[in-house]
Biopython code that builds the backbone (N, CA, C, O; Angstrom):
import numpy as np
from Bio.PDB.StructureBuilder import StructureBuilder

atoms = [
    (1, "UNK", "N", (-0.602, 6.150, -13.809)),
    (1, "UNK", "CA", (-1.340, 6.326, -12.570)),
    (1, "UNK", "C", (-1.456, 7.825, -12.273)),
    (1, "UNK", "O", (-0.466, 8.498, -12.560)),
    (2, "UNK", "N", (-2.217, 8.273, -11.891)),
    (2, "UNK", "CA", (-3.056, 9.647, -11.691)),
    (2, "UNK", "C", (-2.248, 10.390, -10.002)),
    (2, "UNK", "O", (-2.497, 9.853, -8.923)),
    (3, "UNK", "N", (-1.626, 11.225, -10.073)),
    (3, "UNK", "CA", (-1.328, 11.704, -9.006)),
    (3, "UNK", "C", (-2.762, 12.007, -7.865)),
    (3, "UNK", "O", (-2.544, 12.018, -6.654)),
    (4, "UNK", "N", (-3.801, 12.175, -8.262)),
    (4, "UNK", "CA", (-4.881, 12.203, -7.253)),
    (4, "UNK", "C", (-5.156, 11.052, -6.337)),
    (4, "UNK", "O", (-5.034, 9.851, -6.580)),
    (5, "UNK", "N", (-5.614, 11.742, -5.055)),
    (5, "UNK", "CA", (-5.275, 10.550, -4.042)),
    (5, "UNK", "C", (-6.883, 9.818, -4.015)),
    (5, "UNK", "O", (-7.886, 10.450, -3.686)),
    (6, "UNK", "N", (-6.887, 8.401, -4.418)),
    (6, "UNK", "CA", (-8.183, 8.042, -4.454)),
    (6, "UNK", "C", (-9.104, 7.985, -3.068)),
    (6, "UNK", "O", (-8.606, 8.112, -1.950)),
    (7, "UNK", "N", (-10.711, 7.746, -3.346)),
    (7, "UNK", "CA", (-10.862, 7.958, -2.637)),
    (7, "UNK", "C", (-11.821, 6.880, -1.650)),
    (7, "UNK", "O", (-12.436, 6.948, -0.586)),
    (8, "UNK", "N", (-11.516, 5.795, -2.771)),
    (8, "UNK", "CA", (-12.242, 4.164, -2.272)),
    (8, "UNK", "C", (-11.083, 3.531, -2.590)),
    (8, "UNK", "O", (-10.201, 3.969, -3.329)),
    (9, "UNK", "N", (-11.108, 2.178, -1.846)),
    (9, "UNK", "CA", (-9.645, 1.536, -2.686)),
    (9, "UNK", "C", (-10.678, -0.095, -2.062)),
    (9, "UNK", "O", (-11.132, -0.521, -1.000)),
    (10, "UNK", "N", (-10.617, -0.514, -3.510)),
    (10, "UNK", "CA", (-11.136, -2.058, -3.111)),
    (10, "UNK", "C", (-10.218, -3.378, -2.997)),
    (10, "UNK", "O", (-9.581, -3.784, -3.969)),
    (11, "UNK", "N", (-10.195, -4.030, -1.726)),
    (11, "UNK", "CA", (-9.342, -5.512, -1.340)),
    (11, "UNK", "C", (-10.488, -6.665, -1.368)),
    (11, "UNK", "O", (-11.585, -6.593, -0.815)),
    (12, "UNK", "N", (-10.154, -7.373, -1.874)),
    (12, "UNK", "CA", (-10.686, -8.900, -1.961)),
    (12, "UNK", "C", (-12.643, -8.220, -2.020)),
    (12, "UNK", "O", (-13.378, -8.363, -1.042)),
    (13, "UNK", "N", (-12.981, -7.739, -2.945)),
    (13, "UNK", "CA", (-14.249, -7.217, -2.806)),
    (13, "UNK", "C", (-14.694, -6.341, -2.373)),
    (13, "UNK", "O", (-15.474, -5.656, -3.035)),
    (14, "UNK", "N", (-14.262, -5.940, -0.698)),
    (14, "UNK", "CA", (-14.527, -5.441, 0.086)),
    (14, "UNK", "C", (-14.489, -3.938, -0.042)),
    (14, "UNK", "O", (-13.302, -3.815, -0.343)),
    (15, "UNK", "N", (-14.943, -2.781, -0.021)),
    (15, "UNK", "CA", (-14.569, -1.686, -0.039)),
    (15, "UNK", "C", (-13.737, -0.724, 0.868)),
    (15, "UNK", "O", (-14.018, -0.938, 2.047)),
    (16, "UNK", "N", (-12.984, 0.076, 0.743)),
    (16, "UNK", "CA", (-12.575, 0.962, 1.504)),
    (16, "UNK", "C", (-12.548, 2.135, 1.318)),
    (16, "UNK", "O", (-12.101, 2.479, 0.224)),
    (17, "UNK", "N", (-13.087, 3.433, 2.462)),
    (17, "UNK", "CA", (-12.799, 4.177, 2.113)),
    (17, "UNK", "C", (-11.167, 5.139, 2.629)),
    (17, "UNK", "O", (-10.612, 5.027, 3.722)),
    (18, "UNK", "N", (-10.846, 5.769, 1.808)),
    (18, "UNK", "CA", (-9.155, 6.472, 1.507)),
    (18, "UNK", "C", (-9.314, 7.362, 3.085)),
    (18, "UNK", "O", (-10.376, 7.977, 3.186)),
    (19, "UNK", "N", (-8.846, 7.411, 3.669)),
    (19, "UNK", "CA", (-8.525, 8.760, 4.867)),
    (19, "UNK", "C", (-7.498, 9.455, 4.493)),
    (19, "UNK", "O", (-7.547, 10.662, 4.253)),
    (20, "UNK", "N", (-6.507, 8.763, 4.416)),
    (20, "UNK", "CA", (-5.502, 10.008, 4.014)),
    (20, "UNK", "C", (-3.365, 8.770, 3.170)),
    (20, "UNK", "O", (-2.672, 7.834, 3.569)),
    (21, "UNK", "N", (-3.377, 9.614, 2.119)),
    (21, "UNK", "CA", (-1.869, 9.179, 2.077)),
    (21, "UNK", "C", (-1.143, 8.902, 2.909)),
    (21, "UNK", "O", (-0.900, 9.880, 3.616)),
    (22, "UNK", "N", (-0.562, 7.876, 3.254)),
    (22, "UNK", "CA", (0.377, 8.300, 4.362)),
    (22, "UNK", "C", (2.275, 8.484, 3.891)),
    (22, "UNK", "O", (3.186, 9.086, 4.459)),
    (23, "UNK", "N", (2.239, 7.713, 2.711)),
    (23, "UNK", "CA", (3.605, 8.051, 1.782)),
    (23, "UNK", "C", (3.271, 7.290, 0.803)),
    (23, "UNK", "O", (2.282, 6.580, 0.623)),
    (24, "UNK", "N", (4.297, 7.527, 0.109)),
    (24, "UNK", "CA", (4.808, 6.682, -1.288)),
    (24, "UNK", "C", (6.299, 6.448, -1.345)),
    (24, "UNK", "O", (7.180, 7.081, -0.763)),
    (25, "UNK", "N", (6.431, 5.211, -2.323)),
    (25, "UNK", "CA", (8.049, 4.982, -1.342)),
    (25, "UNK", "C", (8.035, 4.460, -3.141)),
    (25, "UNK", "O", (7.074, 4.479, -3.910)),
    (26, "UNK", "N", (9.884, 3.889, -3.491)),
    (26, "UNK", "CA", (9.845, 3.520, -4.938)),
    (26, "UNK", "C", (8.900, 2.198, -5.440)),
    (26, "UNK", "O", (8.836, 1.897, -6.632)),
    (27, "UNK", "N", (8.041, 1.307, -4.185)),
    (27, "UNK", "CA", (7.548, 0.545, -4.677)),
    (27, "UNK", "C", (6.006, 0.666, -5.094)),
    (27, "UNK", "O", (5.481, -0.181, -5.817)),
    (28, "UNK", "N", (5.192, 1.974, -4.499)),
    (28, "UNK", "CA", (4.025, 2.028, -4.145)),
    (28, "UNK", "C", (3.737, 3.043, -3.205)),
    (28, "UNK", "O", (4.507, 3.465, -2.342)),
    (29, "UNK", "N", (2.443, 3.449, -3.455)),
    (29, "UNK", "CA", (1.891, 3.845, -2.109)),
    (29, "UNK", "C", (0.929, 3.377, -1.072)),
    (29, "UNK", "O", (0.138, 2.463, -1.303)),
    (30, "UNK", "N", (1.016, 4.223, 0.482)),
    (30, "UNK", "CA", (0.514, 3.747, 1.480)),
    (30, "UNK", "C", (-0.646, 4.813, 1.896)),
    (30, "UNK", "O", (-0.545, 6.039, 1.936)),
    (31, "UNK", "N", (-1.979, 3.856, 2.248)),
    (31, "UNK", "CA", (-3.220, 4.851, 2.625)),
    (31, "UNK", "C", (-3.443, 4.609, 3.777)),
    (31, "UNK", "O", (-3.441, 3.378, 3.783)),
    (32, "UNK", "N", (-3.702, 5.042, 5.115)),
    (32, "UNK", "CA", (-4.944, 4.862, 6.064)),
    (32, "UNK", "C", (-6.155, 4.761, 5.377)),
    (32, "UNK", "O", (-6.411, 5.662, 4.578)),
    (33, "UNK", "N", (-6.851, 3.965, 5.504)),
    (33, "UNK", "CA", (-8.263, 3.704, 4.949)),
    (33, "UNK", "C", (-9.179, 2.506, 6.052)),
    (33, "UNK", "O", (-8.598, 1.562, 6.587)),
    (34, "UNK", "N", (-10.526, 2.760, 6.213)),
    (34, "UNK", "CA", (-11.486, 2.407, 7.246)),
    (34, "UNK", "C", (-12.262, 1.557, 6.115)),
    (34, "UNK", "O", (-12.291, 2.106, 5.014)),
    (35, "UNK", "N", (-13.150, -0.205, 6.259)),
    (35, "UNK", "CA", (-14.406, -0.338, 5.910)),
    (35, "UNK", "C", (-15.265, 0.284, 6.544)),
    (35, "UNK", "O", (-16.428, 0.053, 6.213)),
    (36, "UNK", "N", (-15.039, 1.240, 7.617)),
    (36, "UNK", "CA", (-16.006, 1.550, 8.384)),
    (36, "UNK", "C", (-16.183, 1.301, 9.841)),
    (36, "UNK", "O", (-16.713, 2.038, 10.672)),
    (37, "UNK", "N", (-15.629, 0.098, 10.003)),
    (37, "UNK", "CA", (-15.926, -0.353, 11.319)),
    (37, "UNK", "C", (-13.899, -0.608, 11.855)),
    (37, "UNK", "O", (-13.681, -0.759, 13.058)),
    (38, "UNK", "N", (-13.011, -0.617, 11.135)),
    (38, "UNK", "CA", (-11.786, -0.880, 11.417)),
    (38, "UNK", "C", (-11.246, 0.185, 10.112)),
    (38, "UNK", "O", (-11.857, 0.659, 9.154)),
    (39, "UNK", "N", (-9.408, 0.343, 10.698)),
    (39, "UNK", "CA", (-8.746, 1.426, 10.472)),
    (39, "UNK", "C", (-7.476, 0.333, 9.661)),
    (39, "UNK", "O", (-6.937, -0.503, 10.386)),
    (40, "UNK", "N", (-7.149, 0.392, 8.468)),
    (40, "UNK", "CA", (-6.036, -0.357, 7.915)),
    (40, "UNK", "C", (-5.194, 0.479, 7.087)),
    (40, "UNK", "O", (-5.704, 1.434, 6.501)),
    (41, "UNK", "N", (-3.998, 0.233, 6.979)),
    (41, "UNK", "CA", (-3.144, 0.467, 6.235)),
    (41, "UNK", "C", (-2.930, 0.195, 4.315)),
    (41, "UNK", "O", (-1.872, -0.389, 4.081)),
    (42, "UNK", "N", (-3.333, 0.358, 3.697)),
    (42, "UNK", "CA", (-3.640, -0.288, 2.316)),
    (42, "UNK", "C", (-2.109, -0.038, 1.639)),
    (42, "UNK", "O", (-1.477, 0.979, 1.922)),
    (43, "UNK", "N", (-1.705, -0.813, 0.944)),
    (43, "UNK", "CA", (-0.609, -0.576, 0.007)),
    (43, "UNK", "C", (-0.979, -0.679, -1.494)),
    (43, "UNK", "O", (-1.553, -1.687, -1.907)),
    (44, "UNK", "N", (-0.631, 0.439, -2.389)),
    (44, "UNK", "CA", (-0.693, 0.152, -3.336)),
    (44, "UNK", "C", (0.135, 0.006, -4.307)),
    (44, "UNK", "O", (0.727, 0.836, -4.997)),
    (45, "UNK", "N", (0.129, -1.170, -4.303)),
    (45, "UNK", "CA", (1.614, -1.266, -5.543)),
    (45, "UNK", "C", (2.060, -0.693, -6.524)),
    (45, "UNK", "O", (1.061, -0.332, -7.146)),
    (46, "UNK", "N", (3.273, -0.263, -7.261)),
    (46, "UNK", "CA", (3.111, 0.188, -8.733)),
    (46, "UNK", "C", (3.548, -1.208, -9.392)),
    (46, "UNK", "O", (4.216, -2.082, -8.839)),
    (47, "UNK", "N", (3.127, -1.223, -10.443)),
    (47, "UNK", "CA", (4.127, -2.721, -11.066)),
    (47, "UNK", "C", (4.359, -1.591, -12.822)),
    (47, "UNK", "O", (4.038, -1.853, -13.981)),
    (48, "UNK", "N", (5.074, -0.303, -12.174)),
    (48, "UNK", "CA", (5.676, 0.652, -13.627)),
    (48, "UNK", "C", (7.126, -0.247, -13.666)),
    (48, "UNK", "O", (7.650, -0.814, -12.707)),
    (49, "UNK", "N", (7.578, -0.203, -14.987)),
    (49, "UNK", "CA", (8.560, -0.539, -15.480)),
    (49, "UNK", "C", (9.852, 0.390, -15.054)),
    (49, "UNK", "O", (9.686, 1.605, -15.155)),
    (50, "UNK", "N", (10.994, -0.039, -14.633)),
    (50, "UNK", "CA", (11.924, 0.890, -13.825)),
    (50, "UNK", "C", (12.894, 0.477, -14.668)),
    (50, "UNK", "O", (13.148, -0.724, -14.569)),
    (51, "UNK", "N", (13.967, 1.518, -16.037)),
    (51, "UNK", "CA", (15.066, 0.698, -16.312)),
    (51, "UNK", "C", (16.234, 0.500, -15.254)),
    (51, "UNK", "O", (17.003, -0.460, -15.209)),
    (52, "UNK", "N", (16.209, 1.678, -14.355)),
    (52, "UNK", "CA", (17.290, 1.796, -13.265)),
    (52, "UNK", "C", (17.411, 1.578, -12.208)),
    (52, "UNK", "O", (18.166, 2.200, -11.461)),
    (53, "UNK", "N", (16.512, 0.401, -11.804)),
    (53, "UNK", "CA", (16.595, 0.265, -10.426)),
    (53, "UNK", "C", (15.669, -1.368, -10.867)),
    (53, "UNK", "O", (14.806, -1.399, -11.744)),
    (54, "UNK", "N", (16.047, -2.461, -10.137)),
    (54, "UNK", "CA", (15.523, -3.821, -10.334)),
    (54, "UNK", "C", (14.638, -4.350, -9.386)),
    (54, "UNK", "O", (15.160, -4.901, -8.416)),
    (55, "UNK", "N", (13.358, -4.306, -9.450)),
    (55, "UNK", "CA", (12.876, -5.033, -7.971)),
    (55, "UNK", "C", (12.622, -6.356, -7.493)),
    (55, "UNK", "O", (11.899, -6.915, -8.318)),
    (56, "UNK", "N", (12.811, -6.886, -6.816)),
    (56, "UNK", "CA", (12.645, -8.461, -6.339)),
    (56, "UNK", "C", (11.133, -8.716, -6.472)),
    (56, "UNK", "O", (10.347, -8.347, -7.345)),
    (57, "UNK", "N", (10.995, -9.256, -5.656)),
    (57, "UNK", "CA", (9.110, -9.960, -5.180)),
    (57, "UNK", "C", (8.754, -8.550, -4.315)),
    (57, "UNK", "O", (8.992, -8.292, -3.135)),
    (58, "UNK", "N", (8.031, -7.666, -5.450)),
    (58, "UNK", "CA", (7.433, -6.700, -4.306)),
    (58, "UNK", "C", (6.264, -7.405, -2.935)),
    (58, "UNK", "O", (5.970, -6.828, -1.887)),
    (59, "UNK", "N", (5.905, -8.443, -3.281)),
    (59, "UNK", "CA", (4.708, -8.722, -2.307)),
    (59, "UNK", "C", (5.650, -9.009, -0.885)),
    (59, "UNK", "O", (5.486, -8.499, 0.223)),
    (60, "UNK", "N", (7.058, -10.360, -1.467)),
    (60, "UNK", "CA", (7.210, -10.655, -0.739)),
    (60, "UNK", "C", (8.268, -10.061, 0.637)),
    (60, "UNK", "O", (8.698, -10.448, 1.723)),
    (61, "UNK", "N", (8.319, -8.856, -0.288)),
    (61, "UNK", "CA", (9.326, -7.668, 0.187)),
    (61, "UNK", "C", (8.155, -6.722, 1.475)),
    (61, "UNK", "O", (8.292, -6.246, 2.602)),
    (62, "UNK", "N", (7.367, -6.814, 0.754)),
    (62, "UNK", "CA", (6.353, -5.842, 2.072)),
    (62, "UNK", "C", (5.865, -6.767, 3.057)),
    (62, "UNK", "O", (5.327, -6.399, 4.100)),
    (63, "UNK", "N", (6.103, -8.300, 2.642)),
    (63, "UNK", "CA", (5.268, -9.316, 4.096)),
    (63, "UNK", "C", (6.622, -9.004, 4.969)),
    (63, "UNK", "O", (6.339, -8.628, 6.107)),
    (64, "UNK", "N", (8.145, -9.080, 4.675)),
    (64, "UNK", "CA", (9.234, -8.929, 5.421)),
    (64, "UNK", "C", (9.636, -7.684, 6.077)),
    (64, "UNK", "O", (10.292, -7.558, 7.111)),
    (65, "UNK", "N", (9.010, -6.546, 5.113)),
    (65, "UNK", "CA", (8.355, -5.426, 6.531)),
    (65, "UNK", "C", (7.300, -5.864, 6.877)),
    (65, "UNK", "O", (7.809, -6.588, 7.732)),
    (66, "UNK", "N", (6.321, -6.058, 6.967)),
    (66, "UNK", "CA", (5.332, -6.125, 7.958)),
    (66, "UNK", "C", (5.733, -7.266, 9.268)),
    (66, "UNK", "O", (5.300, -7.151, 10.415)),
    (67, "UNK", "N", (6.348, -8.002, 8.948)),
    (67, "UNK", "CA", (6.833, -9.075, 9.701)),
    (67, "UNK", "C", (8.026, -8.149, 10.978)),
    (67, "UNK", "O", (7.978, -8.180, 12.207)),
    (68, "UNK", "N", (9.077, -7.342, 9.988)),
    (68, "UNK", "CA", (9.866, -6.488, 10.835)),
    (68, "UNK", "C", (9.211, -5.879, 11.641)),
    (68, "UNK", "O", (9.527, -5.997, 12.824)),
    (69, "UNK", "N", (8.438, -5.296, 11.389)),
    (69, "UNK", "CA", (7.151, -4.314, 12.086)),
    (69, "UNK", "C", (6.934, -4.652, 13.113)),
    (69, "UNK", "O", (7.307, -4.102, 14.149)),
    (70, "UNK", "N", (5.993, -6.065, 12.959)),
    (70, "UNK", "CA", (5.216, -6.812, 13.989)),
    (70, "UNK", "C", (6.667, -7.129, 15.376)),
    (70, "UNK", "O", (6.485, -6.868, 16.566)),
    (71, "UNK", "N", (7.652, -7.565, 14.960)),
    (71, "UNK", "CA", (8.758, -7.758, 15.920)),
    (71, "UNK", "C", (8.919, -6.737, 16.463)),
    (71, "UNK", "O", (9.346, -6.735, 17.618)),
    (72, "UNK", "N", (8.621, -5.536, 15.785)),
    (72, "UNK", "CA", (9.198, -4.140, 16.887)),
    (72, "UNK", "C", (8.308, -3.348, 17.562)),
    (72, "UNK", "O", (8.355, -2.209, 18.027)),
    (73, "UNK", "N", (7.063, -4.659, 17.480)),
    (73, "UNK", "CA", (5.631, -3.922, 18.821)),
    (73, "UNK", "C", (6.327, -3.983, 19.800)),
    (73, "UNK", "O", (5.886, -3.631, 20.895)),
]
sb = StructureBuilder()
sb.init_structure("model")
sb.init_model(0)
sb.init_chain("A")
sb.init_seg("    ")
for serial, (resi, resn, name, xyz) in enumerate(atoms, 1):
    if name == "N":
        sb.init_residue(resn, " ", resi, " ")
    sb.init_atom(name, np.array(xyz, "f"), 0.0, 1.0, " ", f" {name:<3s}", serial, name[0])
structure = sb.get_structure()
């Protein structure tokens, strides 16, 4: 994967465009990105091979933050 920060990122078809990084953490990184009319958060996964570190269900690991999240509106 290319250290350059892209600058469309496509979900279920739909396009997005990139606004800005907002981090990268050991599972992936995180964009602000707009279709235009709304402002979302995009995650992008890595699925790189790690010998030193083991990961569970990345998906189901980011619904249990987002879920934490939502509890601490």
């Amino acid at each position: 994967m290319s250290n350059a920060i892209p600058t469309e990122l496509s979900v279920n078809g739909k396009n997005h465009s990139v606004i800005k990084l907002l981090g990268k953490g050991k599972g992936g990184y995180s964009y602000l990105a707009s279709d235009g009319t709304n402002q979302y958060v995009l995650k992008q996964i890595h699925h790189e091979p790690c010998s030193y570190y083991q990961f569970g269900d990345k998906i189901q690991s980011e619904l249990n933050d987002y879920n934490r999240l939502k509890k601490s509106e």
